[in-house]
C-alpha positions in Angstrom: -6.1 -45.8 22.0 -2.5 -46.2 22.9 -1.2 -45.3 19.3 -2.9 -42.6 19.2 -1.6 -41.3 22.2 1.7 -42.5 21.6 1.5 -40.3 18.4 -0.3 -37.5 19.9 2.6 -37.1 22.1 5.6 -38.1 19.4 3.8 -35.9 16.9 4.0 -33.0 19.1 8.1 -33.0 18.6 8.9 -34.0 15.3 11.4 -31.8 13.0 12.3 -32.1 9.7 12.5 -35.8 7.9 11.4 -37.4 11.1 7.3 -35.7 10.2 7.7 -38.4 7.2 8.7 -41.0 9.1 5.4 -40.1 11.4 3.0 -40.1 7.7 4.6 -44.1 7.4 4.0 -44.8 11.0 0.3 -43.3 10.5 -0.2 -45.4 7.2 0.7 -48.5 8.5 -2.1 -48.2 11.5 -4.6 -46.5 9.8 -7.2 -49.1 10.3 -6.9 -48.3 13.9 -7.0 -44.5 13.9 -10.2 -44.9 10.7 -12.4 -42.5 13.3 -9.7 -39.9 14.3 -7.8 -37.3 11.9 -6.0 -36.0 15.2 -2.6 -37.5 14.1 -2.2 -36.1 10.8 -4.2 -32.6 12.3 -1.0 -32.8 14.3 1.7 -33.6 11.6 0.1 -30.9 9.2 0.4 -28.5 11.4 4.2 -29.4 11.7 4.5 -29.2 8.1 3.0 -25.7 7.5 5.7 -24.4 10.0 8.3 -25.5 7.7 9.8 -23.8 5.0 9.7 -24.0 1.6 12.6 -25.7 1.2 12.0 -28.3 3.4 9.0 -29.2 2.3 10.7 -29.9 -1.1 13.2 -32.2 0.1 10.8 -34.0 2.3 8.8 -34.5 -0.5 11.7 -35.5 -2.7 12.8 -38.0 0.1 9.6 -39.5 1.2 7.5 -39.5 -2.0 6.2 -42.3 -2.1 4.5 -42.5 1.6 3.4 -39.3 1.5 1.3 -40.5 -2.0 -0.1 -43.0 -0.1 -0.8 -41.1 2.9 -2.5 -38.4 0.6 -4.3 -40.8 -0.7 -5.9 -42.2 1.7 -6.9 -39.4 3.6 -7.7 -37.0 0.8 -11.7 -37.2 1.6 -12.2 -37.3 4.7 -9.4 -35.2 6.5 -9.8 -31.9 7.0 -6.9 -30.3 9.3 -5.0 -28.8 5.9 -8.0 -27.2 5.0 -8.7 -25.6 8.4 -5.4 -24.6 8.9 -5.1 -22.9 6.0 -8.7 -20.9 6.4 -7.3 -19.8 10.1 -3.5 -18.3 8.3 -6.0 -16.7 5.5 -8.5 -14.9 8.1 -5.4 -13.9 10.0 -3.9 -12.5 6.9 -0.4 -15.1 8.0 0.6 -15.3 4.3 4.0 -16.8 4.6 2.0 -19.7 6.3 -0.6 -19.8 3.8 1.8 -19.8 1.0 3.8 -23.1 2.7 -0.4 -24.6 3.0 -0.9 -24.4 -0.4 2.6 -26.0 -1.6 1.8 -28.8 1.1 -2.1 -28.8 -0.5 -0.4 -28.9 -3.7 1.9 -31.9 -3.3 -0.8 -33.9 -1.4 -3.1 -33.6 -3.9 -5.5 -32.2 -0.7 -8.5 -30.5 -2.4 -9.6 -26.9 -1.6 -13.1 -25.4 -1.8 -14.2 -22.6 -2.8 -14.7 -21.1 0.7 -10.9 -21.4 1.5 -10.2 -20.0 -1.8 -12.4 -16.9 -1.0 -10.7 -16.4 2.1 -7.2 -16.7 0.8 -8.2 -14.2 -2.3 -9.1 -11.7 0.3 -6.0 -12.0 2.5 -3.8 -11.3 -0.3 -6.4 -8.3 -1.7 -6.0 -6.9 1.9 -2.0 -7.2 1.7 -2.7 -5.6 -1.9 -1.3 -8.4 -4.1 -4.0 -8.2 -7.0 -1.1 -10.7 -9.4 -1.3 -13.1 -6.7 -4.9 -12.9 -5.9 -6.0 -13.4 -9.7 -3.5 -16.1 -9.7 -5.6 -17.9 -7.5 -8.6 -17.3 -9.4 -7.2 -18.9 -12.3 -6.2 -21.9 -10.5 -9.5 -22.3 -9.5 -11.0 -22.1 -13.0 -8.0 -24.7 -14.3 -8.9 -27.0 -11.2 -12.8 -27.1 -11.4 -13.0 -25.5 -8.0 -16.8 -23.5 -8.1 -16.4 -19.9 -8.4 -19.0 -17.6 -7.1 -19.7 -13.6 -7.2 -17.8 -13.6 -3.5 -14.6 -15.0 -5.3 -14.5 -12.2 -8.1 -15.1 -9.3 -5.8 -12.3 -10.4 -4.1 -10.1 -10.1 -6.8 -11.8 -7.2 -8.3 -11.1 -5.5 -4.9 -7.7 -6.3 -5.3 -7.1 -4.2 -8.3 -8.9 -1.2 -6.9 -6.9 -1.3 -3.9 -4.3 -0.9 -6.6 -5.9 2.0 -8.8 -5.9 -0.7 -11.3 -9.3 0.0 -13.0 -8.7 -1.6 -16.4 -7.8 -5.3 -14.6 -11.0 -4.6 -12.0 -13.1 -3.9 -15.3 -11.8 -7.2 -17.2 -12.5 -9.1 -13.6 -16.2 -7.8 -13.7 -16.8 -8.5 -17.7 -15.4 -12.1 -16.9 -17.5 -12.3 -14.2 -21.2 -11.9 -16.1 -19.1 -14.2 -19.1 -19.5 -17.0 -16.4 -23.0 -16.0 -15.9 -22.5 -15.1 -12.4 -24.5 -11.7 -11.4 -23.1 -8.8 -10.0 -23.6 -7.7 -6.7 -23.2 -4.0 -4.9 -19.8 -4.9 -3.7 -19.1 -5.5 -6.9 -20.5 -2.6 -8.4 -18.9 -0.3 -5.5 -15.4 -2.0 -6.0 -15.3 -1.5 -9.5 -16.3 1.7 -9.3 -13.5 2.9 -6.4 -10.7 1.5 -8.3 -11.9 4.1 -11.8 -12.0 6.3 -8.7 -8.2 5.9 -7.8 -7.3 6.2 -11.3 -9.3 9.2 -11.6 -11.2 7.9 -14.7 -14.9 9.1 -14.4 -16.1 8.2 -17.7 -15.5 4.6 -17.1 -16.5 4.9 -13.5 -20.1 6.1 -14.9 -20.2 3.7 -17.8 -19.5 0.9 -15.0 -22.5 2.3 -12.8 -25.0 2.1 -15.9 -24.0 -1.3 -17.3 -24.6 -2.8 -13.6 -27.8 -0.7 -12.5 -29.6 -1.1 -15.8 -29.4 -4.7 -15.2 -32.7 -4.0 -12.9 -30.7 -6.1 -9.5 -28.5 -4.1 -7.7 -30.0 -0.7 -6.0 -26.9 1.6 -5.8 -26.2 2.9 -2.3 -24.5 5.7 -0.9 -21.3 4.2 -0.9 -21.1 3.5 -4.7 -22.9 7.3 -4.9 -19.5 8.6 -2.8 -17.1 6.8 -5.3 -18.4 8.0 -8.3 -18.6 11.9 -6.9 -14.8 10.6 -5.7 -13.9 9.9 -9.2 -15.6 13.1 -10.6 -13.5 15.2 -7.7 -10.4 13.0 -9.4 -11.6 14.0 -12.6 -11.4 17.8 -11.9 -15.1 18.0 -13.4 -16.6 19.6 -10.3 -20.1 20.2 -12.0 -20.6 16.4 -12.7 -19.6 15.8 -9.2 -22.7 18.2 -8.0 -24.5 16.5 -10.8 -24.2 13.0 -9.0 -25.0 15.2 -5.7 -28.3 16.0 -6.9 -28.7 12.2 -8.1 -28.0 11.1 -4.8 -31.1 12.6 -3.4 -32.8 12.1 -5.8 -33.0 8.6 -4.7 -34.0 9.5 -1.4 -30.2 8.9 -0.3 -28.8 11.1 2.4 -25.4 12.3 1.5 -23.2 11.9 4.2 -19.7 14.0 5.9 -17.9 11.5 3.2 -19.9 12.7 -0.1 -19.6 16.6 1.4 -15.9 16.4 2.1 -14.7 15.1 -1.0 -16.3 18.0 -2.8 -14.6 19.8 -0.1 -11.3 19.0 -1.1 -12.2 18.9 -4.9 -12.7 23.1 -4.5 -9.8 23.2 -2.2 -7.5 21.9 -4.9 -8.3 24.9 -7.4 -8.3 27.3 -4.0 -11.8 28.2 -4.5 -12.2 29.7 -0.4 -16.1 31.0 -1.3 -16.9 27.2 -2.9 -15.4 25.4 0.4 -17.4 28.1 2.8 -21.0 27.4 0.9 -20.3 23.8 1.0 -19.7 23.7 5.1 -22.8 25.9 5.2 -24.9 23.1 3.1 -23.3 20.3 5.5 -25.0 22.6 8.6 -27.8 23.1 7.0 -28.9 19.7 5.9 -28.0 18.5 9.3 -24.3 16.9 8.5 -21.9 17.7 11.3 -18.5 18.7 9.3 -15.6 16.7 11.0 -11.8 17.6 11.4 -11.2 17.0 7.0 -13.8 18.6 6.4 -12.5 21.9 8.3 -9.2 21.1 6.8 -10.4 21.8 3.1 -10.7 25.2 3.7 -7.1 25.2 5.1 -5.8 23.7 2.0 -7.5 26.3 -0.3 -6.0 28.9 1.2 -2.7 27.3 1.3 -3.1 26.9 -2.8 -4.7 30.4 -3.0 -0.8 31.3 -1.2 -3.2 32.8 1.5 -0.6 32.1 4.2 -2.6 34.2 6.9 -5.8 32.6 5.9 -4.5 29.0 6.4 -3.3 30.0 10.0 -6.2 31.6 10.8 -8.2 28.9 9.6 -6.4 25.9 11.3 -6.0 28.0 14.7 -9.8 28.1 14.4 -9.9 24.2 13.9 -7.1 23.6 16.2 -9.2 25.3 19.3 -12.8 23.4 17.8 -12.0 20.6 20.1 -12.2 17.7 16.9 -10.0 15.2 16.8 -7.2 15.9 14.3 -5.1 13.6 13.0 -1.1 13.9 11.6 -2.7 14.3 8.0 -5.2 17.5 9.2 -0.9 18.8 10.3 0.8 17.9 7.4 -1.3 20.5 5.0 -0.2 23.3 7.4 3.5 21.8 8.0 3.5 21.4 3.6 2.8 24.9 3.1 5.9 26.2 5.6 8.2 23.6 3.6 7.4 25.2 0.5 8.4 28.7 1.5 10.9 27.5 3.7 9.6 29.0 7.1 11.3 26.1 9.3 10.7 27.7 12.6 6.9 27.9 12.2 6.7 24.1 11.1 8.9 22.9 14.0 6.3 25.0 16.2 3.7 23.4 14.8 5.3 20.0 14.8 5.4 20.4 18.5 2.1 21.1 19.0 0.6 18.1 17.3 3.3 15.7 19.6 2.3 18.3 22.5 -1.6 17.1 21.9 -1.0 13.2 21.0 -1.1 13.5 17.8 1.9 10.9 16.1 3.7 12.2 13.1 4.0 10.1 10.2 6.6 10.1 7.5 5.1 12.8 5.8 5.3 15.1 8.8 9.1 14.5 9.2 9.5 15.3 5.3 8.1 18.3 5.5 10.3 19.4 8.6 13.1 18.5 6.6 12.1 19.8 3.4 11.7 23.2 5.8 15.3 22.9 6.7 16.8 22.0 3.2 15.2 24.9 1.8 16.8 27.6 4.1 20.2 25.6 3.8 20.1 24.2 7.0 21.9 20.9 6.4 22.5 20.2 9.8 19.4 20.4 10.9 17.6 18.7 8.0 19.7 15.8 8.4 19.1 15.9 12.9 15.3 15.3 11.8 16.2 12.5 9.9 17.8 11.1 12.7 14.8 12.3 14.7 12.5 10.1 12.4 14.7 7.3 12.3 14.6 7.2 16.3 10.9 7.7 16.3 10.8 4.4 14.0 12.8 2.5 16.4 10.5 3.4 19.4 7.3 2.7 18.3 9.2 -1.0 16.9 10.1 -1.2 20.5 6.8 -1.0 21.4 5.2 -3.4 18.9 7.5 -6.0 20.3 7.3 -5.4 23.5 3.4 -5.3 23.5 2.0 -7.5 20.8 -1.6 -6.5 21.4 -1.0 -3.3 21.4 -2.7 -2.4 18.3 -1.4 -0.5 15.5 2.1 -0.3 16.5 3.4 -2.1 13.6 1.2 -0.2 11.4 2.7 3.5 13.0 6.2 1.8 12.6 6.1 1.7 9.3 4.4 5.0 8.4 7.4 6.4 10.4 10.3 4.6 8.2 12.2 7.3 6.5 11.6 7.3 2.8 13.6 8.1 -0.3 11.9 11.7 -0.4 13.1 12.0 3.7 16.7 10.9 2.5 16.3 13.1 -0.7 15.6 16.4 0.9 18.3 16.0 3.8 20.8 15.6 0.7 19.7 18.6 -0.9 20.9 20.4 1.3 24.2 19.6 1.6 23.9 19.2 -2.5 23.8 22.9 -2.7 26.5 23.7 -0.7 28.8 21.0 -2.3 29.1 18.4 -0.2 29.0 15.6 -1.9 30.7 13.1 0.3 27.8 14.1 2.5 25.2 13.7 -0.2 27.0 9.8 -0.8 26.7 9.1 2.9 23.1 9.7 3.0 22.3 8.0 -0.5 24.7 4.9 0.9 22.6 4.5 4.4 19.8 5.2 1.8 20.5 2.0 -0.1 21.5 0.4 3.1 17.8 0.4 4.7 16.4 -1.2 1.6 15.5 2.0 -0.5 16.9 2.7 -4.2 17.4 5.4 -6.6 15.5 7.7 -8.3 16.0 10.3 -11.0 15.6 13.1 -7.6 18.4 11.4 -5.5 20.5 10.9 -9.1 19.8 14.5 -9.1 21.0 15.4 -5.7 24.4 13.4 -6.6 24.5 15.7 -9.8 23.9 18.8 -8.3 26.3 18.1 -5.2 29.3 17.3 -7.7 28.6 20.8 -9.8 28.8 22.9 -6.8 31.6 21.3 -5.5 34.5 23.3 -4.8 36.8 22.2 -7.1 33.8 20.1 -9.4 33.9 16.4 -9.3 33.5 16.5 -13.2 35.6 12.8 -13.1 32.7 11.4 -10.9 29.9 11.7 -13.2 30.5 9.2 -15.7 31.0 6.9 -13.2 28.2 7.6 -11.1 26.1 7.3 -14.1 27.2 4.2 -14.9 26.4 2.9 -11.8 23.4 3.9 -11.4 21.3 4.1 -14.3 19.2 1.2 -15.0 15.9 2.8 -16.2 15.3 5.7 -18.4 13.0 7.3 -15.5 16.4 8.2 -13.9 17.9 10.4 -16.6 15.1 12.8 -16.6 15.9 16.2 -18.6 17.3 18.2 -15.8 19.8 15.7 -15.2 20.4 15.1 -19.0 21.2 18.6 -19.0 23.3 18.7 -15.6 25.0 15.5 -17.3 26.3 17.6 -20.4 27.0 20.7 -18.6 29.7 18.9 -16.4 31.6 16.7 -19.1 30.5 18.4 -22.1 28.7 17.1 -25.0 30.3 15.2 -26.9 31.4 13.0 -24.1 27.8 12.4 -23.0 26.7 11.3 -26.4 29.8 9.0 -25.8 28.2 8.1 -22.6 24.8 7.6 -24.2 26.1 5.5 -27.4 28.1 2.8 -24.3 24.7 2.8 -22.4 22.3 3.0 -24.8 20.2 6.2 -24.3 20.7 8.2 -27.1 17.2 8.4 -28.1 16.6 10.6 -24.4 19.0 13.4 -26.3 16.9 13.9 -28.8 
């Protein structure tokens, strides 16, 4: 009882090499701690707090004690185990990345439950390599795998749009004789959805309902209409409707306002007005997106007056509206450059506590860039930048207040933000301007693209005289993917030095074939 206290309390302050020292002290008495894992609970909890690195050297230094101490508490300790489960469920993933180096050199076995858990964390953080990683680990180890692990992973990919590696997941899946299940049916299906693929997303749907033991729900019903809408095959989406009740399954505001959108993206107005009726009809109470759909059709039908009228209307329904139901309106006044009407309307959503998002600020400042208001584009930069810093503020400040790091980062200024600002100046000539912004750009962790190599272009054409003697060197700097030399700039490129300097340019970096 006294060594355990003892090492309760010395436990408690270890750092570094002494931990080891603590896993020889905890050897050498083991037969009097044989009913308590409490000490080593302790000491593993020290250990996943340290980094990488220091988990290497201590394992380089004390090798030997930490084999035996491995090895004599392999079966019967749990703390590792339990530690890691609590960093998976709480989606800690730096910590459960040091757990699984420390359950690696320990030789500490994971089940399958921990293995589930940390799949899912790293689907949720959308990391489908690392998830499927895992996976495989499992397979190599002997760890059991069950229809809970591969769903996991499967989600991964379609959080990712990734439906070809969800597709494999699920045909490896019934390989290892394990049946699938509705989630796996439903994320399968979502992630043809994201990539817009319907004919795989109804293969998929056939394969695993013909098997006689999963009874499709309205959920999997909502992603296949989804991927029909992403298809732009309209009358196989109302197709799948009419399938939906047809198995006595109530299509929901979801199923109605996907179609909603799918008409509003080909500004069909009289399609999106029969629809809402429907909803009202078969007792669906249309919500704020819903509404919005007929906004957005008007906006593609260049109804200007329509999509006023239409949002006023939603604006004074009383719904709750949300920075996205803004940005269609605020998009449309970026496009034909009416930057007074967005900033009133930009007002009005902060007026009603609605938070803008990056999206909103891009459009402000796409408004300004395209009536040549440089200034101004680039004082709603700043704008967005201090927005970003208040709601950090407020994270810190208040931990538990929840979704503040979340609205943080949807407010970080983003390479199209930076982009537009530039353009601006671009086309009045300023290119030390257009630099600065690119420079505090790269600064903030953001790079190129073929649009801000554009900008650059652009800014040294229309300056007064032309910074011809720039060009080569800018595109030496900065072009490291063919992406980035897209035909306008090809052709801005020869324009400025001339032709048979570029192909000079192309034969030193290698791009020749993009002249062609």
């Amino acid at each position: 009882n006294f060594m355990h206290g003892a090492m309760k309390s010395l436990c408690l302050h270890l750092k570094g090499d002494f931990v080891a020292a603590a896993f020889r002290l905890c050897a050498g008495f083991l037969p009097h701690l044989s009913n308590t894992a409490f000490p080593r609970g302790i000491l593993i909890q020290k250990i996943s707090q340290m980094s990488q690195n220091d988990v290497r050297g201590m394992r380089k230094r004390s090798q030997t004690s930490l084999d035996t101490v491995a090895a004599t508490y392999r079966c019967r300790d749990r703390a590792l185990v339990t530690q890691l489960r609590s960093d998976a469920r709480a989606g800690q993933l730096d910590a459960v990345y040091r757990g699984l180096e420390i359950a690696r050199s320990l030789g500490s076995p994971l089940d399958t439950m921990t293995c589930n858990l940390i799949i899912s964390a790293l689907a949720r953080a959308r990391l489908p390599d690392q998830a499927e990683l895992i996976l495989k680990e499992m397979l190599e180890k002997g760890i059991a795998v069950d229809t809970i692990t591969y769903n996991s992973a499967i989600d991964a990919w379609a959080k990712m749009g990734n439906a070809n590696a969800a597709l494999g997941l699920i045909d490896a899946m019934c390989n290892a004789n394990l049946e699938p299940d509705i989630a796996t049916l439903g994320a399968g299906i979502h992630a043809c959805a994201r990539a817009g693929d319907l004919h795989k997303a109804e293969a998929l749907f056939d394969k695993i309902v013909s098997r006689g033991l999963v009874i499709p729900d309205a959920v999997v019903y909502n992603s296949v209409i989804h991927a029909a809408c992403r298809a732009s095959d309209l009358q196989r989406a109302e197709q799948w409707l009419e399938g939906m009740k047809g198995r006595n399954l109530s299509p929901d505001v979801v199923t109605y306002t996907t179609l909603l959108h799918a008409y509003a993206r080909t500004g069909e107005k009289d399609s999106i007005l029969r629809g809402l009726h429907r909803m009202l009809e078969m007792g669906v109470e249309p919500n704020a997106n819903s509404y919005t759909a007929l906004v957005r059709a008007c906006v593609v039908d260049g109804d200007i007056h329509g999509a006023e009228v239409s949002f006023d209307l939603l604006h004074k329904s009383g719904l709750q509206l949300t920075a996205q139901n803004y940005n269609i309106l605020l998009k449309m006044y970026a496009v034909v450059g009416d930057a007074r009407r967005a900033e009133k309307w930009f007002r009005k959503m902060t007026e009603e506590g609605v938070s803008p998002d990056s999206f909103s600020f891009k459009h402000i400042i796409h408004a300004n860039s395209k009536i040549g208001d440089a200034p101004r584009s680039e004082w709603w930069l700043r704008q967005q930048a201090a927005w970003q810093r208040g709601h950090e503020h407020v994270a810190r400040s208040h931990r538990r207040v929840e979704g503040s790091h979340a609205t943080a980062r949807s407010l970080m200024p983003t390479r199209q933000c930076f982009t537009k600002a530039a353009q601006a100046y671009a086309k009045k000539g300023l290119w030390q301007d257009v630099e600065r912004l690119f420079a505090e750009m790269e600064g903030s962790g953001i790079f190129w693209d073929a649009f801000t190599l554009h900008a650059t272009l652009l800014a040294y054409s229309h300056a007064r005289p032309p910074q011809h003697h720039r060009v080569e060197d800018l595109i030496r700097k900065r072009y490291t993917r063919e992406e980035h030399l897209s035909a306008a700039n090809l052709k801005l490129v020869t324009k400025m030095i001339g032709p048979s300097r570029c192909l000079a340019l192309a034969s030193e970096l290698n791009f020749r074939h993009l002249l062609q």
